[in-house]
C-alpha positions in Angstrom: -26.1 -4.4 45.0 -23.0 -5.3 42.8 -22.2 -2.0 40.0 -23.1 -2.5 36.5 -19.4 -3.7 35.3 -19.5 -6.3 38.0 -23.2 -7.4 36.7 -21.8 -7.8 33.4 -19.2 -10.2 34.6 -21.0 -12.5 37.3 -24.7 -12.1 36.6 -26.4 -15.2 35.6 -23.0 -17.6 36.8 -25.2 -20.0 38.9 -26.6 -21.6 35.6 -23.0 -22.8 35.0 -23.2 -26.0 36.8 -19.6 -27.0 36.2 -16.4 -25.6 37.7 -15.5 -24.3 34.4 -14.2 -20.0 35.4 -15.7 -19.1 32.3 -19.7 -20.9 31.0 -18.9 -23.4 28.3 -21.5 -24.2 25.3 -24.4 -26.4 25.9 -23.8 -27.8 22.8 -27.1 -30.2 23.0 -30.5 -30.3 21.7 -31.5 -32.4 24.5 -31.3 -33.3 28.3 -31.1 -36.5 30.7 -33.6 -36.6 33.3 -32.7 -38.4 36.6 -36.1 -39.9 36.9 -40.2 -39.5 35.4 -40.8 -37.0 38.0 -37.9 -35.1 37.5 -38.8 -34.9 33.6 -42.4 -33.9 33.9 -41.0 -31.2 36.0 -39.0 -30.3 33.5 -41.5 -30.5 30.8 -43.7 -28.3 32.5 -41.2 -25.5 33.7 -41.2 -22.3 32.1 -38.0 -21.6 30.7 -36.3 -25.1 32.0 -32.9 -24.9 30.9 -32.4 -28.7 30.7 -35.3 -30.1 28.9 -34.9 -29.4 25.1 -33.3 -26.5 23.4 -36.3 -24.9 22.6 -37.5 -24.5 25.9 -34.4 -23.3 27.5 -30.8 -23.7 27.3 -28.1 -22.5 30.2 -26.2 -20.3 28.0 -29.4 -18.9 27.0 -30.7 -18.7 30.5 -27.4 -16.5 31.8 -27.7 -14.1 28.8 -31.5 -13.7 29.8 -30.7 -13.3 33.7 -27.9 -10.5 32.4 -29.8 -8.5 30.4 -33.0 -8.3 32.4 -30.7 -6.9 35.0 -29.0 -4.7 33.1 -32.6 -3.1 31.8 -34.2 -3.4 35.2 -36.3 -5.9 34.4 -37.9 -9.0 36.7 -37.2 -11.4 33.3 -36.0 -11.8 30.2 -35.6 -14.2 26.8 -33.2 -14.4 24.0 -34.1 -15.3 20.6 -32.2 -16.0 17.4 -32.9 -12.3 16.0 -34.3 -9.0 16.4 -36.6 -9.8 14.4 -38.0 -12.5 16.3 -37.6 -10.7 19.5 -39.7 -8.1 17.8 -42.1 -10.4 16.6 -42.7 -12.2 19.1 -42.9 -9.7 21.7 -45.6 -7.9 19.5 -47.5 -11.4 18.8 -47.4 -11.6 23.1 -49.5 -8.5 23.4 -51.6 -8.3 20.0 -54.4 -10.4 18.1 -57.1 -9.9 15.6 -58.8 -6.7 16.1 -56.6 -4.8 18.2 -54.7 -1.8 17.5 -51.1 -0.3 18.1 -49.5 2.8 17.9 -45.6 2.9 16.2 -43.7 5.5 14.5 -43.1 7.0 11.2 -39.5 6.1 11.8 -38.4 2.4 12.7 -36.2 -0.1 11.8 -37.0 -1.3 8.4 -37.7 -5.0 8.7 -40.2 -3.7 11.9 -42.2 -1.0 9.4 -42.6 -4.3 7.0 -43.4 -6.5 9.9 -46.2 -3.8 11.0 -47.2 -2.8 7.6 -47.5 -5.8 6.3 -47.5 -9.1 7.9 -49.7 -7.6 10.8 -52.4 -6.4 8.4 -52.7 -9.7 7.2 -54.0 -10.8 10.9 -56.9 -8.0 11.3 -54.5 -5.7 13.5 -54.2 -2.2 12.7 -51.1 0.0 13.1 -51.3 3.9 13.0 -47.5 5.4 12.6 -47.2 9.2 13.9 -44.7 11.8 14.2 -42.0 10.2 17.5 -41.1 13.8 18.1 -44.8 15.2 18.4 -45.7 14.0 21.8 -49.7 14.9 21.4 -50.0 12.8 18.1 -49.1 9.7 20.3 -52.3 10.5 22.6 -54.2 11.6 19.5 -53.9 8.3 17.8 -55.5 5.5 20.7 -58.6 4.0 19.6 -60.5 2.1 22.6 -58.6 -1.2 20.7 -55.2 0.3 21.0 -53.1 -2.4 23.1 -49.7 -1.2 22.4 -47.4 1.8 21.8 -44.2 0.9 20.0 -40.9 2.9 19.8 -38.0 3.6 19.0 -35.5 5.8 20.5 -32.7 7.2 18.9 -34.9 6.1 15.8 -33.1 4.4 13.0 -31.8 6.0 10.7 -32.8 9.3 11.5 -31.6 9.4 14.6 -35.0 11.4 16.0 -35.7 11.2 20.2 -39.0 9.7 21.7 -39.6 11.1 24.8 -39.8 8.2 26.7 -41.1 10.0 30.3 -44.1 10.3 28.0 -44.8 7.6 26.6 -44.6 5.8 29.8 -46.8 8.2 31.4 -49.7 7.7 28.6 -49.4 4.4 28.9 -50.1 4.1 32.3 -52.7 6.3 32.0 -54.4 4.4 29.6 -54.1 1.1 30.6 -51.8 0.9 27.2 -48.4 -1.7 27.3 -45.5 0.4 26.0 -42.6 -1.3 24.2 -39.3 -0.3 22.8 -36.8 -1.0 20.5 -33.3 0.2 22.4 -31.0 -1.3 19.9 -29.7 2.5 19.3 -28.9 3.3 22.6 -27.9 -0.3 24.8 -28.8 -0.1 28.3 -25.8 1.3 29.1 -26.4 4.4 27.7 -30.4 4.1 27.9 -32.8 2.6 30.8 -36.5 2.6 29.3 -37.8 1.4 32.9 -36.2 4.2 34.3 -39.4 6.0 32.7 -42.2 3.4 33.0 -41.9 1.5 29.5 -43.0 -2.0 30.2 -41.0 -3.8 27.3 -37.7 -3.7 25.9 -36.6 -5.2 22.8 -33.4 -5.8 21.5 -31.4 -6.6 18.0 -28.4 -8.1 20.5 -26.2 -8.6 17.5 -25.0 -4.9 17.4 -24.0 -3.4 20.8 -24.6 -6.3 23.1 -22.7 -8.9 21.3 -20.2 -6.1 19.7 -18.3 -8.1 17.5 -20.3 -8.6 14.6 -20.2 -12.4 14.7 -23.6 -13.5 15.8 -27.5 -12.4 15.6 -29.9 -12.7 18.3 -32.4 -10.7 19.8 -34.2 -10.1 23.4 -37.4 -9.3 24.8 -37.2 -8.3 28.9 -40.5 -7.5 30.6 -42.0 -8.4 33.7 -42.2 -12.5 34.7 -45.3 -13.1 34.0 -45.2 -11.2 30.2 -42.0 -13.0 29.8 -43.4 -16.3 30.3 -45.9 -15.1 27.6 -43.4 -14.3 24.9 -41.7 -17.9 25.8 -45.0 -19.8 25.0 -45.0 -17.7 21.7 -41.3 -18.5 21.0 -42.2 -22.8 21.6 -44.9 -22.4 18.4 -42.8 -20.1 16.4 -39.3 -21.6 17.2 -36.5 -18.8 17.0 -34.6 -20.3 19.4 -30.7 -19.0 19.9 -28.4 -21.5 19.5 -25.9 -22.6 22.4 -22.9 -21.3 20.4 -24.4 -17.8 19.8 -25.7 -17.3 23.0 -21.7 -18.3 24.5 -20.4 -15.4 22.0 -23.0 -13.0 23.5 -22.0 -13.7 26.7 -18.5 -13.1 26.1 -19.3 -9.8 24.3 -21.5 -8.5 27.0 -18.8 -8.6 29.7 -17.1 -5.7 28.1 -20.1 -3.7 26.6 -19.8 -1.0 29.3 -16.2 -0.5 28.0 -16.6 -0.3 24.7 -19.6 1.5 24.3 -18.3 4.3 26.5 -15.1 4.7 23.8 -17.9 4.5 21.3 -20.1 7.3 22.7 -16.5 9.3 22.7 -15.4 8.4 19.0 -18.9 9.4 18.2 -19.5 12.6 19.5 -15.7 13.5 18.7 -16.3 12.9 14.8 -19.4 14.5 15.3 -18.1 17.6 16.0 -15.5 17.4 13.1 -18.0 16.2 11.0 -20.5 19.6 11.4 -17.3 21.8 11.0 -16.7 20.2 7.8 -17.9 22.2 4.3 -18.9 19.2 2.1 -21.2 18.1 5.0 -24.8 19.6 5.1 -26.1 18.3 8.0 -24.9 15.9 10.7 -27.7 14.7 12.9 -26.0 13.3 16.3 -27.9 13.8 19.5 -25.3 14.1 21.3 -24.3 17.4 19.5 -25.9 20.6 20.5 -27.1 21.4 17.3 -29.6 18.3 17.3 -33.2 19.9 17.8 -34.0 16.9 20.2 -30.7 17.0 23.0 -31.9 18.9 25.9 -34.6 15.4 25.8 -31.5 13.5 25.2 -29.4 14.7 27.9 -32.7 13.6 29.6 -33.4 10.3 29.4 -29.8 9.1 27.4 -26.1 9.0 29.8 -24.4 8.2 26.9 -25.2 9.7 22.9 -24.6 6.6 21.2 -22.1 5.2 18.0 -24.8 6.2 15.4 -24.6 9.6 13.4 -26.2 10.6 10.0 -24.9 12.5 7.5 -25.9 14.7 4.5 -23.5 15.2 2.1 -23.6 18.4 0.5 -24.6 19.2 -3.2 -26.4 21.0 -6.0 -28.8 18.3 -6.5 -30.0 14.6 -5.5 -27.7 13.2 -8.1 -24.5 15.1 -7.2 -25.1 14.5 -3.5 -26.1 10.2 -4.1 -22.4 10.9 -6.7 -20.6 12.4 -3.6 -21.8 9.9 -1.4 -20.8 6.6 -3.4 -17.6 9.1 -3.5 -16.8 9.0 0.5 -18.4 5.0 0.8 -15.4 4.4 -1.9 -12.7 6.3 -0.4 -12.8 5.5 3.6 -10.6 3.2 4.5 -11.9 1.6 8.2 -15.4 2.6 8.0 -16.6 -0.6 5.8 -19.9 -0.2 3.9 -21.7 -2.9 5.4 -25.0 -3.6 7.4 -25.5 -3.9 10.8 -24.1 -1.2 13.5 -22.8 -1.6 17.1 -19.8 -3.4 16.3 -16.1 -2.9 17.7 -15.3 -1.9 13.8 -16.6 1.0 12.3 -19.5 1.0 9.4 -21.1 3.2 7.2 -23.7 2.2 4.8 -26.2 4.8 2.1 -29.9 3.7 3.6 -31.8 5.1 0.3 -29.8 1.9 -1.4 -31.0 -0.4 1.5 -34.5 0.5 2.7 -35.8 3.5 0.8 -38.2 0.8 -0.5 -39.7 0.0 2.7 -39.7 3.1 4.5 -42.0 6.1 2.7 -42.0 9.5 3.7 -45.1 11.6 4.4 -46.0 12.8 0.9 -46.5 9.2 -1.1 -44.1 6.5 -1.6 -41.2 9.3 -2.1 -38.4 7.8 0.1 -37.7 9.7 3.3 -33.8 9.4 2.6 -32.1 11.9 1.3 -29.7 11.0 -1.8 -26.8 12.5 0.2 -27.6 10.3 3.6 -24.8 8.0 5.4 -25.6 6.5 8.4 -22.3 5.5 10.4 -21.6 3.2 13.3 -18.3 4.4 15.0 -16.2 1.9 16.6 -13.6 1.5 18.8 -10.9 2.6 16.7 -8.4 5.6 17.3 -10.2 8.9 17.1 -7.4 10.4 15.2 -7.5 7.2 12.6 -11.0 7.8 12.1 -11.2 11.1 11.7 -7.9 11.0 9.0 -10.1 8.4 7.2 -13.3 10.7 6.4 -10.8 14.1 5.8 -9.1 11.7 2.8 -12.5 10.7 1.7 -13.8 14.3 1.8 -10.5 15.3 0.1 -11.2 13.3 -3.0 -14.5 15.1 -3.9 
């Protein structure tokens, strides 16, 4: 069985037809068939990657075959977001009636798409502590047909134990799906544990370049072909073009999130050392309350990292952060993560609105809170970029 660098090279190459070294774009919306027999085929085929675009596309197809192998999976499907792989792979298992179990923590647009839209349909969500492994078990109702996480949790950076959740779902006759945007399989494999369903946002570490969106779902074959069916009604397909850039960005995601993981944990540490800095919440840092678990289940500890900025009060500390976004010169405040550049952005300005705390609607976020996504730059670049920030408090 070829290694995981080789995978990310050849997997998937027997969709390209032509004798082209590297898959070009299927740039069509549409597909000749040889005769009536050969369409109906076609029609009918789950998946067919030369029928219509909505059904299937080649460039889609290899991204698919890549990714399922890379998260051990039998299949897989690429959307046009996260947030329709996330969708959809929830509308797959769920409908009126049912019940599933998330997080307090989660990606913001995934909290809405629970809290909100889902309620609308007659399906319950109950959110619980990720790192309290008995208020998972606590929370299933006879109706509960899914348990959804997220690990490293966004932006908190808090550890499921995924050994688990597996576990209890089995147990229970409960689907388990996560979100493993944080980690990418190459530093986290959810089968490894028993989770049934991985989700990704493939426009930060899979693609890596910042230059496309698109999601996956990867299951088993016959869930897959489930979430397909639900993609034809609600139509996120991935165009040819973006499905070509995250090809071309997943044959060197082992390299670049391994220099990742080390830019990470190296600013980490220099980071914690640092006065001005109250807290830094890597789990890749002894001082995380969660990283024997990590060392556990994770190879690799990641490009994301919070930070607290110290300070008297919520208003120095929000002052001291707009400070250090102002300041740094390659860390760019801008949204989205995973990318070869590095980003930082304040997440009580983005999403204390849609993610409350436990006492009320009091944000979760601390004023002070910077959630960075370290790239491939030099360590020493990166690290001279935060000590002039810091110097200009």
């Amino acid at each position: 069985m070829a290694k995981l660098e080789t995978s990310l090279i050849h997997e998937g190459e027997h969709f390209n037809t032509t004798k082209s070294v590297v898959t070009p774009i299927f740039q069509t919306s549409t597909y000749l068939a040889d005769d009536i027999d050969s369409f109906a085929q076609a029609a009918a085929a789950t998946k067919s990657p030369e029928f219509y675009h909505r059904h299937g596309n080649p460039n889609n197809s290899q991204a698919a075959a890549l990714i399922a192998k890379l998260e051990k999976k039998e299949d897989a499907l690429v959307l046009a977001t996260g947030m329709a792989a996330v969708s959809t792979a929830i509308l797959a298992v769920v409908k009126s009636g049912d019940h599933i179990i998330a997080q307090n923590a989660h990606y913001a647009a995934s909290l809405t798409f629970m809290r909100d839209f889902l309620l609308q349909y007659g399906i319950e969500v109950t959110q619980v502590d990720q790192t309290d492994n008995n208020a998972f078990e606590a929370a299933i109702r006879p109706n509960t047909k899914l348990i959804f996480v997220e690990t490293p949790s966004n932006p908190n950076l808090d550890i499921t134990d995924l050994e688990y959740i597996g576990k209890l779902g089995k147990e229970h006759g409960i689907l388990t799906m996560i979100d493993n945007t944080f980690a990418s399989p190459i530093n986290q494999v959810p089968a490894d544990f028993g989770i049934d369903i991985i989700v990704h946002s493939a426009t930060k570490y899979l693609g890596g370049h910042s230059d496309l969106t698109a999601g996956v779902v990867c299951g088993s074959a016959a869930y897959i072909e489930k979430v397909w069916r639900r993609s034809l009604l609600l139509g996120a397909s991935l165009s040819p073009f973006d499905s070509w850039l995250l090809l071309r960005g997943l044959k060197t995601l082992a390299l670049r999130v391994r220099q990742i993981n080390e830019n990470a944990l190296a600013l980490a540490h220099w980071l914690e050392k640092h006065p001005l800095i109250k807290t830094v919440a890597y789990v890749g840092l002894e001082s995380h309350p969660q990283h024997e678990l990590a060392k556990k289940q994770m190879t690799g500890f990641t490009g994301m990292l919070a930070i607290e900025v110290d300070g008297k009060d919520d208003a120095e500390q929000f002052e001291r952060a707009q400070a250090i976004l102002s300041g740094l010169k390659y860390f760019h405040n801008a949204v989205s993560l995973g990318g070869v550049e590095s980003l930082i952005t304040h997440p009580a300005s983005m999403w204390g609105a849609h993610q409350s705390g436990k006492n009320g609607n009091q944000p979760s976020f601390s004023k002070g809170l910077l959630r960075v996504s370290v790239g491939i730059e030099h360590i020493d670049d990166l690290i001279a970029d935060f000590e002039g920030a810091l110097q200009g408090l």
